[in-house]
C-alpha positions in Angstrom: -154.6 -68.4 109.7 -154.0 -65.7 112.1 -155.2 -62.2 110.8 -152.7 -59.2 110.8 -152.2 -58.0 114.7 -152.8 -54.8 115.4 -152.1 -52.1 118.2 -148.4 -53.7 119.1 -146.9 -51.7 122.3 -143.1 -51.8 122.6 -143.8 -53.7 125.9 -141.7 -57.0 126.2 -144.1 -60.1 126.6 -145.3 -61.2 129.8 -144.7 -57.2 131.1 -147.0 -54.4 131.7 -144.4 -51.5 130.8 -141.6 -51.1 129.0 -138.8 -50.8 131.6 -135.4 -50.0 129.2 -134.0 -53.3 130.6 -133.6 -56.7 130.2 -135.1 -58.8 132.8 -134.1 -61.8 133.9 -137.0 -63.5 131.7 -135.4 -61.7 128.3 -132.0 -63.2 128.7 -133.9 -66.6 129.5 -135.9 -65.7 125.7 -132.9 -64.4 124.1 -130.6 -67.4 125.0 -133.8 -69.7 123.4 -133.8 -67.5 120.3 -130.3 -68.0 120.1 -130.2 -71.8 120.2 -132.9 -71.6 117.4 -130.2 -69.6 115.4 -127.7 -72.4 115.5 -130.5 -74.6 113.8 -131.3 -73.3 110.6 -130.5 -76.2 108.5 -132.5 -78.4 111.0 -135.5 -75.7 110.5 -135.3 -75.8 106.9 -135.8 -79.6 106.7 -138.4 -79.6 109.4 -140.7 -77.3 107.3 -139.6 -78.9 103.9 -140.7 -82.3 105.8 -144.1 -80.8 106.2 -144.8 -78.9 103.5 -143.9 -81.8 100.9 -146.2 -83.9 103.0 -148.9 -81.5 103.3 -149.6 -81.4 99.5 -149.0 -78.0 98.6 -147.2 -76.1 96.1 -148.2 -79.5 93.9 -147.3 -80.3 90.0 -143.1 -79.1 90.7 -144.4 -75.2 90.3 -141.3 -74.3 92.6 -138.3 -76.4 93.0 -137.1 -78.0 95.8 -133.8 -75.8 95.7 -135.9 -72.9 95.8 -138.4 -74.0 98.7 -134.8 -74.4 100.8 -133.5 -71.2 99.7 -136.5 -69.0 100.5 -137.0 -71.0 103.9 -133.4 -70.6 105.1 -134.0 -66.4 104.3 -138.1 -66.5 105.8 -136.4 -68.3 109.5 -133.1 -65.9 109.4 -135.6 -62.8 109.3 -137.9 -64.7 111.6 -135.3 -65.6 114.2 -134.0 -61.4 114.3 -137.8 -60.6 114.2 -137.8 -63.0 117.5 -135.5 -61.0 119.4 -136.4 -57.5 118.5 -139.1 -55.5 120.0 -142.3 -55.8 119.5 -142.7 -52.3 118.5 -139.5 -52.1 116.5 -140.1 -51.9 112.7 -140.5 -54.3 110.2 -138.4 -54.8 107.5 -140.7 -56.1 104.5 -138.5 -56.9 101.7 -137.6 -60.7 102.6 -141.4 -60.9 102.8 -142.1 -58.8 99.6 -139.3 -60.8 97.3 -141.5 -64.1 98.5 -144.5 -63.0 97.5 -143.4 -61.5 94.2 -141.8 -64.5 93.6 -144.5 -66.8 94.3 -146.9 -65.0 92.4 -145.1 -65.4 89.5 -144.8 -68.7 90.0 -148.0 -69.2 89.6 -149.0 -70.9 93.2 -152.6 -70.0 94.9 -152.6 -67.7 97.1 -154.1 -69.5 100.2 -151.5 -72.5 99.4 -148.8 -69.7 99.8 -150.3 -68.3 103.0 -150.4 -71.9 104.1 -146.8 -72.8 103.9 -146.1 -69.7 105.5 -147.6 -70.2 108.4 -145.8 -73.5 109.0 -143.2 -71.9 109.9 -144.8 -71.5 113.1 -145.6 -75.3 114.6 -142.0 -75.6 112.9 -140.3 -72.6 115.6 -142.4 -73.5 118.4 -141.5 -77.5 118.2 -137.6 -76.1 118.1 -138.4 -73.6 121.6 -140.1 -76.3 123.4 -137.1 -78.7 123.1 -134.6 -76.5 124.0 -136.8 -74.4 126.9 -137.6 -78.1 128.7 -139.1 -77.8 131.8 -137.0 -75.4 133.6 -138.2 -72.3 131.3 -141.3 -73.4 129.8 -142.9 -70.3 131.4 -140.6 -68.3 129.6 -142.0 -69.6 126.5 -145.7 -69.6 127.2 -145.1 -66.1 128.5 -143.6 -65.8 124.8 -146.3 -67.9 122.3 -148.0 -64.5 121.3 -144.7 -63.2 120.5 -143.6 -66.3 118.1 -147.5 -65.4 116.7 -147.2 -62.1 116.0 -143.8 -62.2 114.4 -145.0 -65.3 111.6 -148.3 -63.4 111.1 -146.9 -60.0 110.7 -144.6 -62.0 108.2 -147.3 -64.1 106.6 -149.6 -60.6 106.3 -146.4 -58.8 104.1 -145.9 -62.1 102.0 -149.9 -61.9 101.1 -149.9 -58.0 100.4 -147.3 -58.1 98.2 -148.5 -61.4 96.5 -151.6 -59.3 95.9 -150.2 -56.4 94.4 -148.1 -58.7 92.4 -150.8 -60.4 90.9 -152.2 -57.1 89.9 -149.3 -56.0 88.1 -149.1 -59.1 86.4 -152.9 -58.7 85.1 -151.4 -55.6 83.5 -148.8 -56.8 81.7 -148.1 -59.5 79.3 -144.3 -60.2 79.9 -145.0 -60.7 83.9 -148.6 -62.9 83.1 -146.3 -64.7 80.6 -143.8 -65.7 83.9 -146.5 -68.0 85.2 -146.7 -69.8 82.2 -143.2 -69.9 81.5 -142.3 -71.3 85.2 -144.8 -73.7 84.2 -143.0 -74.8 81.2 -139.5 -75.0 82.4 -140.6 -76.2 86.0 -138.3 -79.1 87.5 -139.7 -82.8 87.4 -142.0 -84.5 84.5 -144.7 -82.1 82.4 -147.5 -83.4 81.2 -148.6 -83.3 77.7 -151.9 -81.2 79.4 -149.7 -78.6 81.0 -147.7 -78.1 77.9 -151.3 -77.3 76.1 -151.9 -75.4 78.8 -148.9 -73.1 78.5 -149.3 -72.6 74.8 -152.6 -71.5 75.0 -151.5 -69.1 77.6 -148.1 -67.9 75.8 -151.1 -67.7 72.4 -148.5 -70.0 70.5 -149.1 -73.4 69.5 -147.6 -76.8 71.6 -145.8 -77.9 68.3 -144.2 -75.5 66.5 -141.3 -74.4 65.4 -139.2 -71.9 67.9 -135.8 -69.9 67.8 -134.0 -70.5 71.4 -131.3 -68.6 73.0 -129.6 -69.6 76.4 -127.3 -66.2 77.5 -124.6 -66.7 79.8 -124.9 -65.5 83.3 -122.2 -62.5 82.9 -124.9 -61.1 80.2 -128.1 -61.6 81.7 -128.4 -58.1 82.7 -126.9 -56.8 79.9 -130.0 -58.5 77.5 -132.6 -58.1 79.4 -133.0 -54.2 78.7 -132.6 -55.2 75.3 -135.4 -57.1 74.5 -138.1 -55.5 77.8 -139.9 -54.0 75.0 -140.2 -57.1 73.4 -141.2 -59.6 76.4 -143.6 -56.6 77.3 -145.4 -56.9 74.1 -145.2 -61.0 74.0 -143.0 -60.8 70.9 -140.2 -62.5 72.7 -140.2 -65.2 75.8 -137.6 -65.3 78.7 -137.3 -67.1 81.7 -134.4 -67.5 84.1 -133.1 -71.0 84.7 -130.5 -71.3 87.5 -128.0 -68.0 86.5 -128.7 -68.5 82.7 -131.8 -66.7 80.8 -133.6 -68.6 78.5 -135.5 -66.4 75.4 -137.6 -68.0 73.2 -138.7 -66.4 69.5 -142.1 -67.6 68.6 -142.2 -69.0 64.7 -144.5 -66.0 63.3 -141.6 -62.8 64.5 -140.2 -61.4 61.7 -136.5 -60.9 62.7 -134.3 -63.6 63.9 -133.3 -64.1 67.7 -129.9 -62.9 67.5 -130.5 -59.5 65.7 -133.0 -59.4 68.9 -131.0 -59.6 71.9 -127.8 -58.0 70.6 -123.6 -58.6 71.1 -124.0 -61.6 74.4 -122.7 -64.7 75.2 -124.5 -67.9 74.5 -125.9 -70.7 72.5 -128.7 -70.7 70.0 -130.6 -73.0 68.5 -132.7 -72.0 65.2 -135.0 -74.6 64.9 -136.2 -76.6 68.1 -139.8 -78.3 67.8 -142.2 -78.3 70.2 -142.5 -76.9 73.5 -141.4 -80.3 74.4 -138.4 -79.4 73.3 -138.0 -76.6 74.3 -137.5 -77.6 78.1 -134.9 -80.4 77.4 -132.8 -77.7 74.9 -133.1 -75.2 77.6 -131.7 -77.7 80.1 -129.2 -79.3 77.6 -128.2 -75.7 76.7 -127.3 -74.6 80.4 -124.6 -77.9 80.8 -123.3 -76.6 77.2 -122.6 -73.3 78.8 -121.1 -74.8 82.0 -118.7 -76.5 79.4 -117.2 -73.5 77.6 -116.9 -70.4 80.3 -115.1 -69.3 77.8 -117.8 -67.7 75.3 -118.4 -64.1 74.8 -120.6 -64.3 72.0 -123.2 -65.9 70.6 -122.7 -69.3 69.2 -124.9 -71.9 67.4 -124.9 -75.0 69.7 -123.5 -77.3 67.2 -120.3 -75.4 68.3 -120.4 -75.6 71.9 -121.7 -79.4 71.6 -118.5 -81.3 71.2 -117.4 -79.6 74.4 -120.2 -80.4 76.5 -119.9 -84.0 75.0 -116.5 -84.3 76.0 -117.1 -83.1 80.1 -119.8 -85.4 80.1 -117.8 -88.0 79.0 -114.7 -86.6 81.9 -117.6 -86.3 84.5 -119.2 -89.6 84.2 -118.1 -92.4 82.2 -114.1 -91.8 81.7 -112.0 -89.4 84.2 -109.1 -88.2 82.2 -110.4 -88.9 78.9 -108.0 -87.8 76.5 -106.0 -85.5 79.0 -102.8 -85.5 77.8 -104.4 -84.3 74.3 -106.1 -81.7 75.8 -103.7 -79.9 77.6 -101.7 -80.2 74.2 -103.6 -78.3 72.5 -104.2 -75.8 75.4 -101.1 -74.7 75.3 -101.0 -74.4 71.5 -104.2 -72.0 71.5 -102.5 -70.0 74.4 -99.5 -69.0 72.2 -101.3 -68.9 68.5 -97.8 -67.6 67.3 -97.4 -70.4 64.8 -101.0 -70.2 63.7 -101.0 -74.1 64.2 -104.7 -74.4 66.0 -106.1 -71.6 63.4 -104.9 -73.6 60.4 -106.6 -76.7 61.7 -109.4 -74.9 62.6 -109.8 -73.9 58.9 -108.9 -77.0 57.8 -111.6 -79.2 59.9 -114.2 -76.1 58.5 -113.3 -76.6 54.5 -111.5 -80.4 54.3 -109.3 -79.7 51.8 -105.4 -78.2 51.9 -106.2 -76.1 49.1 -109.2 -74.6 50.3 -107.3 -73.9 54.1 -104.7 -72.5 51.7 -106.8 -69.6 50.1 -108.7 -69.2 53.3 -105.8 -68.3 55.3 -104.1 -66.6 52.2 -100.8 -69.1 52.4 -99.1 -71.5 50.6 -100.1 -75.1 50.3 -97.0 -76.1 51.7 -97.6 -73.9 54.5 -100.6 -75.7 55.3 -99.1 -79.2 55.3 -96.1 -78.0 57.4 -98.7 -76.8 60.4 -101.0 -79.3 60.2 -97.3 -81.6 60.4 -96.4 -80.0 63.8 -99.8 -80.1 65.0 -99.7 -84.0 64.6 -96.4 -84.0 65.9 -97.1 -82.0 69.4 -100.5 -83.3 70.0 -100.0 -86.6 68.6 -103.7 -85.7 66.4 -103.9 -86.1 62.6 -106.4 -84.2 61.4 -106.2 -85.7 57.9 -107.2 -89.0 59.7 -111.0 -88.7 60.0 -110.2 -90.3 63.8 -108.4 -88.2 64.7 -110.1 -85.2 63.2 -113.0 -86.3 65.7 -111.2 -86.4 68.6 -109.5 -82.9 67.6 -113.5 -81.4 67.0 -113.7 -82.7 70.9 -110.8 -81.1 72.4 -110.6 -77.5 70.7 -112.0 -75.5 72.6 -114.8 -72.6 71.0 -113.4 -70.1 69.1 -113.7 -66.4 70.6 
């Protein structure tokens, strides 16, 4: 690896003063620069291409969504970094957010400095193609330039893995991140990693744990609410796509959802295992994606008909029930009649009577609207067949 440069002039490469103007030679660079810009995609799947076959960032620590996402930002700062002055300042917090990030990833340090500096055999392969042999000198008056822009880059992404690794040594909701990104990493987890992450998280690999999945809207809204709590370790939580996973170990006294307050989401009391945990945590995310309708906290088995029923839509029958469901749509957009609230009630207790004193109405009452209900959505709920198919279609209540 190259160390940090030092001393940088504002002179432009290949000149012995800085002359205010562009030469000839810098619109010749610029124009290269510029072709690079057009090639970002192309860049991104260069370096993925060589840092999946190099071996590092191994056992699915970081996703390959993430690897692209954090690529396509590193070569978009490069490439302005490319046509700037050398003497211009840097602007650290691409470099600074990577590092952070990584750190708390848990990858080694010399495997992150590695795949940083790929970036550079990545640009240079992109320049020579496009410079040919008509401005090669252009570009070999430029190589210290394309060096001195990835190791100023590669220096910030170190420091600030560093200082992040410090922090995290100091407190027990950012060491808990590592071991957490380990748990819910993409790809197979082996039975040793899971051991691993309890003994890290002090919890053990089998029991018992309260898990809450909060809507993205919410995230932010939670996460002051329980910081006390992941600082001390009482409470877990780790982001997954938009959505934040918390997990409530078994020996915490007060349940997960006096924790984390009025949010949207799903809970589930009793998952076992760390196992699990990471195939709830996934399941819980499509549950959400299903109902964009929540705004508070519901236990899953509400939101599970729901996510049965897209699956269902998205990959066995298109149109599944369609004409049902837009029924009944309509019927919990204009509640006037009370028709989806009585059947609600009803598929709750099973019984006209109990609906009856529930909704504090006649008997009669509660034949007639489960009647009309049949009648516009073409649903009995006092056929258990139907009453199935009805638990599929209504949508969670608010």
């Amino acid at each position: 690896m190259h160390s940090e440069p030092s001393g940088y002039s504002n002179t432009p490469a290949g000149t012995g003063e800085d002359t205010g103007e562009d030469t000839g030679e810098d619109h010749e660079w610029l124009a290269l620069v510029d072709e690079l810009e057009k090639e970002v995609p192309l860049l991104v799947e260069e370096f993925l291409s060589e840092l999946l076959s190099s071996g590092l960032y191994s056992g699915d620590l970081v996703s390959r969504k993430d690897l692209a996402d954090s690529a396509a930002e590193t070569f978009v700062f490069l490439i302005d970094r490319l046509r700037s002055p050398l003497g211009a300042p840097d602007r650290h917090l691409i470099a600074r957010r990577l590092g952070r990030l990584r750190a708390r990833q848990g990858v080694a340090m010399q495997d992150l400095v590695d795949a940083v500096q790929l970036d550079f055999p990545v640009l240079w392969r992109r320049l020579r193609l496009h410079a040919g042999e008509e401005r090669m000198g252009v570009l070999i008056d430029h190589v210290e330039r394309v060096h001195v822009v990835v190791d100023r880059y590669s220096f910030s992404v170190r420091e600030e893995f560093i200082r992040e690794s410090a922090r995290i040594a100091q407190n027990v909701s950012i060491a808990n991140q590592r071991h957490l990104a380990r748990l819910f990493a993409e790809g197979p987890v082996s039975a040793d990693v899971l051991g691993d992450v309890a003994t890290g998280l002090g919890v053990h690999v089998d029991a018992s744990y309260e898990l809450a999945v909060i809507s993205p809207e919410h995230v932010s809204a939670v996460r002051p609410a329980i910081g006390d709590d992941l600082a001390d370790g009482t409470l877990f939580a780790h982001e997954i796509g938009p959505t934040l996973a918390v997990l409530r170990p078994p020996d915490k006294a007060r349940p997960l959802d006096a924790m984390i307050g009025d949010c949207a989401g799903v809970l589930f009391s009793d998952v076992q295992g760390l196992a699990a945990v990471r195939v709830t945590a996934r399941g819980a995310v499509e549950m959400l994606r299903s109902h964009p309708e929540v705004s508070r906290l519901h236990p899953y088995a509400d939101l599970l008909p729901g996510a049965v029923l897209r699956h269902i839509r998205g990959r066995m029958v298109p149109g599944f029930l369609r004409d049902e469901s837009d029924a009944i749509g309509a019927l919990v957009q204009d509640e006037s009649d009370q028709l989806v609230s009585t059947v609600r009630t009803f598929l709750g207790t099973g019984t006209v009577k109990a609906t009856a004193s529930a909704m504090y109405c006649h008997r009669n009452t509660v034949v007639n609207r489960l009647n009309s209900f049949a009648r516009i959505t073409g649903l009995d709920v006092t056929r258990p067949a139907d009453a199935g198919i009805v638990h599929l279609l209504l949508p969670v209540a608010s």
